[in-house]
C-alpha positions, -999 to +999 in steps of 0.1 A: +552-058-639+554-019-635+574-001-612+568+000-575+554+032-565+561+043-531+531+044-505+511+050-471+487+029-458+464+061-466+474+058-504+466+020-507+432+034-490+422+061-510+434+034-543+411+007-529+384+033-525+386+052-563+389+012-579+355+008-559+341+038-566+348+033-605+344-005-610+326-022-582+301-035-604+328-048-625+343-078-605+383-079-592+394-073-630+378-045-639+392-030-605+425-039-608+420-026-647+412+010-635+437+008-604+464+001-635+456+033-654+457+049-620+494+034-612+500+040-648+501+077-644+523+082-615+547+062-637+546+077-671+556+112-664+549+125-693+536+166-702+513+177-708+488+151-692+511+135-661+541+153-660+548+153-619+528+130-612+550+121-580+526+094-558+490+079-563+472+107-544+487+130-571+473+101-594+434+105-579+431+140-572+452+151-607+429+181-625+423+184-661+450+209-673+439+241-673+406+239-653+399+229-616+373+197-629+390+167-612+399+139-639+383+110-621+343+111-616+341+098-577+368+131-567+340+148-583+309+133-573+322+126-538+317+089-542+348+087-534+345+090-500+319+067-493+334+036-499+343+012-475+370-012-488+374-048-478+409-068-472+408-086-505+402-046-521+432-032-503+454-063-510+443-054-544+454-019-544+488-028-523+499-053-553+491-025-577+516-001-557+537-029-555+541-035-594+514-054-606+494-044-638+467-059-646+479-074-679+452-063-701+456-027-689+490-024-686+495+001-715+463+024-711+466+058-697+431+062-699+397+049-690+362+066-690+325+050-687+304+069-714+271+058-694+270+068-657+244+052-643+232+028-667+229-010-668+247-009-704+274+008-723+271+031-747+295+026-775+330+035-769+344+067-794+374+067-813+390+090-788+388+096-752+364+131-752+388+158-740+417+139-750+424+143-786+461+124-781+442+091-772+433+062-793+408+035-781+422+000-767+395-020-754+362-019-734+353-039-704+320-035-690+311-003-685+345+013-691+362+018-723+401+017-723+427+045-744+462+044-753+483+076-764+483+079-799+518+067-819+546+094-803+526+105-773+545+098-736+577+081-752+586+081-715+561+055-705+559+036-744+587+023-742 
């Protein structure tokens, strides 16, 4: 379990529609996986990646320091705002808000898909690309998973 993160019913929304948006091809798992990296963030406060990091919409809409390029692909592509979340995918996103990791992904920070688009997955790298303090967890699906390197966000590896 992870901390309860306070919430609207606008912020389980906009959760339910960025776990769409990223995973929808990858069943309830890989949802809640990227939901967890997601809820992750607002509770690591950690610099230089997720210091103040306050809510979830801080979470989705969270820039890559030092440029205005939004960290998660559907903020960028607008996908985003094109989903259309059932019950069962904001129940999802309330029990993430509510504390639940998804067990596999309750240490990862970070997740990217290195092939957009495509019906397979390129192989996952070493390190997250822009993110030189990352080390590479798992994959699943399309998405490969990243942990902060040994020392990184003592706040959150605890």
């Amino acid at each position: 379990m992870g901390r309860r993160i306070k919430h609207s019913a606008s912020d389980v929304e906009e959760l339910a529609r960025l776990m769409l948006a990223e995973a929808i091809g990858e069943g309830a798992q890989g949802m809640s996986m990227v939901g967890t990296v997601v809820a992750n963030r607002v509770e690591a406060d950690c610099a230089p990646d997720f210091k103040g990091l306050r809510n979830i919409r801080h979470a989705i809409y969270q820039t890559i320091p030092g440029t205005d390029i939004p960290h998660f692909e559907p903020v960028l592509n607008g996908t985003l705002y094109t989903q259309r979340p059932t019950e069962a995918d904001l129940q999802r996103a309330r029990d993430l808000l509510h504390g639940f990791r998804e067990p596999r992904a309750k240490m990862n920070l970070w997740f990217f898909n290195p092939s957009p688009g495509k019906k397979y997955r390129a192989p996952c790298t070493e390190t997250m690309p822009r993110s030189p303090m990352t080390k590479f967890d798992f994959a699943h699906k399309n998405h490969c998973f990243y942990v902060g390197v040994p020392g990184y966000c003592p706040e959150f590896y605890r």
